[in-house]
N, CA, C and O of each residue as an XYZ file, in Angstrom:
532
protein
N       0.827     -1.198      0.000
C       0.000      0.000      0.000
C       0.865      1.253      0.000
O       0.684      2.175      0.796
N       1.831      1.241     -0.948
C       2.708      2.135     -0.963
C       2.201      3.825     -0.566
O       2.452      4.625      0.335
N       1.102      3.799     -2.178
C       0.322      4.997     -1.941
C      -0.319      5.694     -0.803
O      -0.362      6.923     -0.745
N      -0.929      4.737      0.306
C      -1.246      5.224      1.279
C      -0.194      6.016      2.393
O      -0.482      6.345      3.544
N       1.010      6.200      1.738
C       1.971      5.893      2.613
C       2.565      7.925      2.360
O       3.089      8.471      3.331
N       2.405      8.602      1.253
C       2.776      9.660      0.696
C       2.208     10.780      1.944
O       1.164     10.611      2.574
N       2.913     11.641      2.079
C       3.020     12.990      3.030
C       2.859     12.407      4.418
O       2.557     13.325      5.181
N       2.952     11.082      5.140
C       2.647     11.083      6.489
C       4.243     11.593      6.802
O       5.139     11.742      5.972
N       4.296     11.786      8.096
C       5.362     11.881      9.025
C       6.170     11.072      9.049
O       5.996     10.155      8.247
N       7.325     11.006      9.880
C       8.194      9.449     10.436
C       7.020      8.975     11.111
O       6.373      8.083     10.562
N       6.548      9.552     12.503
C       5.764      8.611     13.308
C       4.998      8.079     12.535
O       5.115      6.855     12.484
N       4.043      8.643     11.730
C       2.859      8.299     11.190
C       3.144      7.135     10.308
O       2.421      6.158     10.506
N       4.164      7.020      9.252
C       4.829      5.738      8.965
C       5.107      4.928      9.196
O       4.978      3.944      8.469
N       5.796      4.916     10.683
C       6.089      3.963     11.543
C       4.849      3.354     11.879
O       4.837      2.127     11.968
N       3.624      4.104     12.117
C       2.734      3.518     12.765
C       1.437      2.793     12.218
O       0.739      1.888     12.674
N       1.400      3.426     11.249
C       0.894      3.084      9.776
C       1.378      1.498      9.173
O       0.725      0.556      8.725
N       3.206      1.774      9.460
C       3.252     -0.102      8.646
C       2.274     -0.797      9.794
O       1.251     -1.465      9.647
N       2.915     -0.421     10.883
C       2.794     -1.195     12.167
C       1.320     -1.866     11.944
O       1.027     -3.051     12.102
N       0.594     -0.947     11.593
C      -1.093     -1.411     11.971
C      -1.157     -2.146     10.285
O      -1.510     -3.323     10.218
N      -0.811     -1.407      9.003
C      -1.311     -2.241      8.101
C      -0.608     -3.610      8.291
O      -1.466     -4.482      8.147
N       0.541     -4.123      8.542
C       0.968     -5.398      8.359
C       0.150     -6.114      9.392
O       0.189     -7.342      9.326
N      -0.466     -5.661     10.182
C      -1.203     -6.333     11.673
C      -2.240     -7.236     10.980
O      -2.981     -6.735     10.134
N      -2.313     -8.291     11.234
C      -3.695     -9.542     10.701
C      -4.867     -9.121     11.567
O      -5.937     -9.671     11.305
N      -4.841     -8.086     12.723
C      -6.150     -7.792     14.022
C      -5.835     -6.399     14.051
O      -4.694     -5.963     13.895
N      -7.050     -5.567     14.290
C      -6.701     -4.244     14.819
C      -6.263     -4.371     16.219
O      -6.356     -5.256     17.070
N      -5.651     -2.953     16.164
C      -4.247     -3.295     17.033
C      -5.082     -1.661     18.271
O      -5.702     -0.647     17.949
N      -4.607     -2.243     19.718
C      -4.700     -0.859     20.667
C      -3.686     -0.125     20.841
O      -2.530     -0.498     21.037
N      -4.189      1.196     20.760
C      -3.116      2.058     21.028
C      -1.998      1.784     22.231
O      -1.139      2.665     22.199
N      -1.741      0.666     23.431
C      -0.728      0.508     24.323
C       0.217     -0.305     23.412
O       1.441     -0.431     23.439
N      -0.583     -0.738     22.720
C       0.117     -2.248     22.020
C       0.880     -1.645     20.686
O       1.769     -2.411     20.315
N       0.782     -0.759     20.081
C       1.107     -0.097     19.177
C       2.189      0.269     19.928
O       3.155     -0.480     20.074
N       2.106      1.416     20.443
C       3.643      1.801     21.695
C       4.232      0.859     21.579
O       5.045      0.791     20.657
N       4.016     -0.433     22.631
C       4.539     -1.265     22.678
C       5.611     -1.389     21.713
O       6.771     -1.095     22.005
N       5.313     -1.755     20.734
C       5.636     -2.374     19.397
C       6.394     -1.021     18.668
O       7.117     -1.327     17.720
N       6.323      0.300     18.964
C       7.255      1.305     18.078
C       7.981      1.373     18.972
O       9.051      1.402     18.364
N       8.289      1.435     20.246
C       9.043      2.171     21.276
C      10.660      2.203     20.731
O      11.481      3.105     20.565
N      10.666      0.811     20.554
C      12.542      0.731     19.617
C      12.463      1.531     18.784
O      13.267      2.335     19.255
N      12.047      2.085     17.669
C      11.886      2.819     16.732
C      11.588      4.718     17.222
O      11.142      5.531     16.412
N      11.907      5.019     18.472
C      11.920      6.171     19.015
C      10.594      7.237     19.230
O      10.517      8.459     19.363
N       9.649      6.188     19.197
C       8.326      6.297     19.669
C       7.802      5.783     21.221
O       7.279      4.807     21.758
N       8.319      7.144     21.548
C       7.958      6.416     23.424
C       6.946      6.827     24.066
O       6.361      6.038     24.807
N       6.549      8.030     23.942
C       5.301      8.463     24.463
C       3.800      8.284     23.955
O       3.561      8.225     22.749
N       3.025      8.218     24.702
C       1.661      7.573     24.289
C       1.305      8.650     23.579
O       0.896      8.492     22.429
N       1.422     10.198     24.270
C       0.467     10.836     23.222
C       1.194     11.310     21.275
O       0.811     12.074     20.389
N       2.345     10.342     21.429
C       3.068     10.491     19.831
C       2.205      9.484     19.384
O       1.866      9.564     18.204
N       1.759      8.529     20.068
C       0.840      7.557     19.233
C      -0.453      7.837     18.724
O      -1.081      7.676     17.677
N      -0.661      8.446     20.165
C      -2.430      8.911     19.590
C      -2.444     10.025     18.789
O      -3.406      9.889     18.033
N      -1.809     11.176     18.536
C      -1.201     12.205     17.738
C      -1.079     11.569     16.219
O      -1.776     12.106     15.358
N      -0.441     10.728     15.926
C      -0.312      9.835     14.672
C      -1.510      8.887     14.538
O      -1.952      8.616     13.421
N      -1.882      8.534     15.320
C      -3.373      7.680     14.889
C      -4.582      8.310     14.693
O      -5.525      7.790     14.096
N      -4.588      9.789     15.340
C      -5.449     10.944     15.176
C      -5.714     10.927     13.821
O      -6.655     10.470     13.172
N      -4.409     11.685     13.431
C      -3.906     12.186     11.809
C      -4.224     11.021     11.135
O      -5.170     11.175     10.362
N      -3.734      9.861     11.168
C      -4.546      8.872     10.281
C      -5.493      8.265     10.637
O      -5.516      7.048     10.456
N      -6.465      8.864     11.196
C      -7.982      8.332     11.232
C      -8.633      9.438     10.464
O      -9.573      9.318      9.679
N      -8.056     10.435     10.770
C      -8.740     11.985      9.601
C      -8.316     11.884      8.370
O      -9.070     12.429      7.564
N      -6.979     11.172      7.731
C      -7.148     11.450      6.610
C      -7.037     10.215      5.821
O      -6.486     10.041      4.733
N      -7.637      9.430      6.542
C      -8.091      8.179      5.950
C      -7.395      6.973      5.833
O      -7.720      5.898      5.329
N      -6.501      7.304      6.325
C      -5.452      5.410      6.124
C      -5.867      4.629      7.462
O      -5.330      3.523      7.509
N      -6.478      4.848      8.280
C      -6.526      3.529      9.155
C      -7.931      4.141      9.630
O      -8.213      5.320      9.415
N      -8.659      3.390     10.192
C     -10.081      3.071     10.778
C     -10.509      2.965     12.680
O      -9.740      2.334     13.405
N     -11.164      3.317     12.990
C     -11.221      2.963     14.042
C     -12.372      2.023     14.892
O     -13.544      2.329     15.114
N     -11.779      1.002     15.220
C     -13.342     -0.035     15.991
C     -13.468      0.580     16.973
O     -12.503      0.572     17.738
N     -14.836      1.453     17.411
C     -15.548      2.178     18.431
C     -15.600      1.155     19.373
O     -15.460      1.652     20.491
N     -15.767     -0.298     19.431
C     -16.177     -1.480     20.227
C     -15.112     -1.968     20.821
O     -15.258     -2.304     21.997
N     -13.952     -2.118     20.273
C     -12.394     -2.328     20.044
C     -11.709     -1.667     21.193
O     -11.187     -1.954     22.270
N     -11.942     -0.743     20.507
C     -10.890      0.595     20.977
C      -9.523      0.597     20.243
O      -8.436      1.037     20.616
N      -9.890     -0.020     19.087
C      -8.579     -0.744     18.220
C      -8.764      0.232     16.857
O      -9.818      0.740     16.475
N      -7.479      0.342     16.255
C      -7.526      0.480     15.124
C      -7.032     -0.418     13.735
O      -6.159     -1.223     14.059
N      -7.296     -0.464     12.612
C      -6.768     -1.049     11.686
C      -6.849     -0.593     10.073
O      -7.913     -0.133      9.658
N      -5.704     -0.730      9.178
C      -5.728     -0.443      8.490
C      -6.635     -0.364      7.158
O      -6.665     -1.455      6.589
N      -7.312      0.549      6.572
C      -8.417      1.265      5.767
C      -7.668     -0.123      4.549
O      -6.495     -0.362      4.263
N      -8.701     -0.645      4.186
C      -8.442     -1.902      3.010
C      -9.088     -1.911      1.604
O      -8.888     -2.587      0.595
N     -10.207     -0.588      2.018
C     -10.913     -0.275      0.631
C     -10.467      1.197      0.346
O     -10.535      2.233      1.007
N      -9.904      0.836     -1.101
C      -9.445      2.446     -1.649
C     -10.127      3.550     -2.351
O      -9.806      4.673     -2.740
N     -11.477      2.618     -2.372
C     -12.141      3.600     -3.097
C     -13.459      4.043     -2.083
O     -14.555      4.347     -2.554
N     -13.067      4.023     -0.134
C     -13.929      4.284      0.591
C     -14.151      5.794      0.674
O     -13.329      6.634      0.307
N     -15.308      6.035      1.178
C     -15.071      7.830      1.672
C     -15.255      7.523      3.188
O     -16.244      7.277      3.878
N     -13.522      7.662      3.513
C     -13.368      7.608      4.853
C     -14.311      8.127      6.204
O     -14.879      7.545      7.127
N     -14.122      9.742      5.722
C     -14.603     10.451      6.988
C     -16.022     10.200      6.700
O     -16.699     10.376      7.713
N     -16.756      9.826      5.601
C     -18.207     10.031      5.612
C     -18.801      8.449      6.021
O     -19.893      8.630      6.561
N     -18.532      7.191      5.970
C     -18.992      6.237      6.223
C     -18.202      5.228      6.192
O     -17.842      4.741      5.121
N     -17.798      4.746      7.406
C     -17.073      3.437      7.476
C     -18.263      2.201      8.076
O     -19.317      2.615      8.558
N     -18.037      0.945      8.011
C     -18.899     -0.262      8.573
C     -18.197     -1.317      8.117
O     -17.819     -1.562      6.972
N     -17.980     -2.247      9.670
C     -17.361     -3.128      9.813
C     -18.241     -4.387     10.108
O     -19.329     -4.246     10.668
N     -17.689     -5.846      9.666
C     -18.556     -6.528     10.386
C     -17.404     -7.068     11.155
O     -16.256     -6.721     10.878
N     -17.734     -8.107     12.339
C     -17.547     -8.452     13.480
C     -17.539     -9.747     13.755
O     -18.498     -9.992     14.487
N     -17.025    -10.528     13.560
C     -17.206    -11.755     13.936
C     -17.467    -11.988     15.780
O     -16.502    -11.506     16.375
N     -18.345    -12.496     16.592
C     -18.226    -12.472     18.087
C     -17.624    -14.265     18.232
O     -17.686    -15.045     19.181
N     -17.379    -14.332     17.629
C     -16.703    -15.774     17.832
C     -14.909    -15.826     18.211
O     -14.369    -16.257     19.229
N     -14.279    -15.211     16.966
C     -12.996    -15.459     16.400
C     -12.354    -13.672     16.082
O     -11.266    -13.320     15.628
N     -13.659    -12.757     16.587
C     -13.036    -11.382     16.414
C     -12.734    -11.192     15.252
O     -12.074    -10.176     15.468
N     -12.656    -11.342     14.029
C     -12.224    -10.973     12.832
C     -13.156     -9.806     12.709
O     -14.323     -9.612     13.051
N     -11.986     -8.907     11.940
C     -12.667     -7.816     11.258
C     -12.626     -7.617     10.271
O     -11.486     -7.531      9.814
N     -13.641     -7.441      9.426
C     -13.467     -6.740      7.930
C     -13.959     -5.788      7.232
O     -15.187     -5.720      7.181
N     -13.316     -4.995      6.653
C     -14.214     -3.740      6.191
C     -15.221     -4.193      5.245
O     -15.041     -5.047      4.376
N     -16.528     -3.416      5.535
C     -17.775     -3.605      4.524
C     -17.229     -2.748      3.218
O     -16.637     -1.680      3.374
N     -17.458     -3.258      2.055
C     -17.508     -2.360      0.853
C     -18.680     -2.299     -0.016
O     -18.666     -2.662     -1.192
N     -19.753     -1.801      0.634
C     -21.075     -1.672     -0.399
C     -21.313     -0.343     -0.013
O     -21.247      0.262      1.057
N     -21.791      0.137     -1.893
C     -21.789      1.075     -2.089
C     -22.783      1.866     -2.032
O     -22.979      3.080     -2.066
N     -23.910      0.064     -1.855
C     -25.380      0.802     -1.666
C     -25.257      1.609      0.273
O     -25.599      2.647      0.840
N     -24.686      0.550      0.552
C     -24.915      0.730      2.289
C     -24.540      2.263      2.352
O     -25.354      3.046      2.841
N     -23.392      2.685      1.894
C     -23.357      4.101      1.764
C     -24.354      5.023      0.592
O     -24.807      6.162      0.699
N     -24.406      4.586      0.100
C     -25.600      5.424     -0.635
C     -26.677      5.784      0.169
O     -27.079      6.945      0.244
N     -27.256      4.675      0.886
C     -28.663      5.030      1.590
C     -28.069      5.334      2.938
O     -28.923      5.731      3.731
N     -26.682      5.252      3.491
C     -26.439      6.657      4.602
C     -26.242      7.888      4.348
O     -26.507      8.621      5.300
N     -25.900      8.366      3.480
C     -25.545      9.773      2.862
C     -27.075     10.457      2.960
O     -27.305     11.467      3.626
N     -28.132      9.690      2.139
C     -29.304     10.031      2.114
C     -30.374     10.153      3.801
O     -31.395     10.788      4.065
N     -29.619      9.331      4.516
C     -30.307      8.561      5.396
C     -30.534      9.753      6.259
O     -29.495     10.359      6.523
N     -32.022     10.419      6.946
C     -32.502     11.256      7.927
C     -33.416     10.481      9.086
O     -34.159      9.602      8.649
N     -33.429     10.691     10.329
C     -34.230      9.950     11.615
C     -35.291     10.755     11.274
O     -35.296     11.596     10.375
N     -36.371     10.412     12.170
C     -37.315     11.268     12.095
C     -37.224     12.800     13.089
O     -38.268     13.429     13.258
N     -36.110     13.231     13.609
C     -36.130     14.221     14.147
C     -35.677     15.173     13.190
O     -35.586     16.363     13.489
N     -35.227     14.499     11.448
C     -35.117     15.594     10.770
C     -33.492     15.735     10.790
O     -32.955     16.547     10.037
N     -32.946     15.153     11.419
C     -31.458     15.137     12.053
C     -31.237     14.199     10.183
O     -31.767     13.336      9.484
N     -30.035     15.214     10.195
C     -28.840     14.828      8.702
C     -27.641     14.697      9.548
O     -27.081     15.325     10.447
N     -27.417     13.089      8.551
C     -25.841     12.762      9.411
C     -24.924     12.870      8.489
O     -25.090     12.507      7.325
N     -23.688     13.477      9.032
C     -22.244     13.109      8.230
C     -21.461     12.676      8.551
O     -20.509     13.330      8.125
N     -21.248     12.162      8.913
C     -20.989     10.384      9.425
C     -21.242      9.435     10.112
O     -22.028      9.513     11.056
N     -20.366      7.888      9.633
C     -21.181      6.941     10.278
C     -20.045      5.842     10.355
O     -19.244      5.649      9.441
N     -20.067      5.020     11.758
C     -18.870      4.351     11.939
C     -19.844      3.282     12.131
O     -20.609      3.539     13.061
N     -20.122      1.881     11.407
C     -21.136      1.323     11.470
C     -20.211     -0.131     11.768
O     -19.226     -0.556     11.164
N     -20.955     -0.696     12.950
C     -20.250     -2.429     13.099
C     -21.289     -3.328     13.313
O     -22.250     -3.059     14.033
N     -21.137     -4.444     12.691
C     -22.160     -5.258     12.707
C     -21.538     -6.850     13.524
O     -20.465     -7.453     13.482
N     -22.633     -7.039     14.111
C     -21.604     -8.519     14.635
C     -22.484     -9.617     14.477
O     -23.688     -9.610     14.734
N     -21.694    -10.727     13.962
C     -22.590    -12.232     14.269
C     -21.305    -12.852     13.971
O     -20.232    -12.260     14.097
N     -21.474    -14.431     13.449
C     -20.496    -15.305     12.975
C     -20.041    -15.026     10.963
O     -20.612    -14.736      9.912
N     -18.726    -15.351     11.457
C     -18.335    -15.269      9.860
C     -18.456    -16.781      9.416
O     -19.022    -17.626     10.109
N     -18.053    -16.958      8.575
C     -18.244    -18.411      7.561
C     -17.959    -19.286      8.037
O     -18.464    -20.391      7.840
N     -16.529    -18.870      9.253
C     -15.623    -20.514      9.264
C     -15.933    -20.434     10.611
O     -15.324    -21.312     11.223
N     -16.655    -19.719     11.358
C     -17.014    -20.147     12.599
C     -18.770    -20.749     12.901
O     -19.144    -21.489     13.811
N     -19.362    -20.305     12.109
C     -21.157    -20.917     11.739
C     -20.724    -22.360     11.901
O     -21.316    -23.133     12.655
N     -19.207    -22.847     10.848
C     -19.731    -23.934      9.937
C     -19.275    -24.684     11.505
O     -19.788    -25.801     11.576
N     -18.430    -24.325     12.775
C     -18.125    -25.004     13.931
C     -19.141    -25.767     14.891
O     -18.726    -26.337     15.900
């Protein structure tokens, strides 16, 4: 994901491989953890860099988690609608990519008349290889 990789910082690079090579979204202690050799010692250099890439779109954040992980669809609109599903079995995460699901949030009003601009959407049940258990 080379491209995703253009104008961040050192930290933000550093922290960026860190989470895209990750197979699980990863918590911000555990991230530290894992840069500190690399001259990333303080927590708020982490959250400072995970800030910046949650705003401009390279990594995601699980509200449920408290985890983040790397943005896998390139043709998402980050800040306007992300949705994850959830496995509650085996924890897997994966980004949703339908275009309807965002189509009818963009449009989407409650009845208080309330317009949203954005939406961090997670869904949970079993994925494939844990049903079939």
């Amino acid at each position: 994901m080379v491209e995703k990789q253009l104008n961040l910082s050192k930290n933000q690079k550093i922290i960026f491989d860190l989470i895209d090579k990750s197979p699980e979204p990863m918590k911000a202690y555990s991230i530290l953890f894992n840069v500190q050799k690399k001259g990333i010692k303080a927590p708020l250099q982490v959250y400072r860099a995970l800030d910046k890439l949650v705003e401009i779109g390279k990594i995601h954040k699980i509200e449920s988690r408290n985890a983040f992980i790397a943005c896998q669809n390139s043709s998402c609109q980050i800040s306007k609608t992300t949705a994850f599903s959830i496995c509650e079995s085996c924890e897997k995460v994966t980004e949703i990519k339908d275009n309807k699901l965002a189509k009818y949030l963009t449009n989407f009003s409650d009845n208080t008349g309330m317009n949203y601009k954005k939406y961090n959407l997670e869904f949970f049940g079993l994925c494939k290889k844990c049903k079939r258990k």
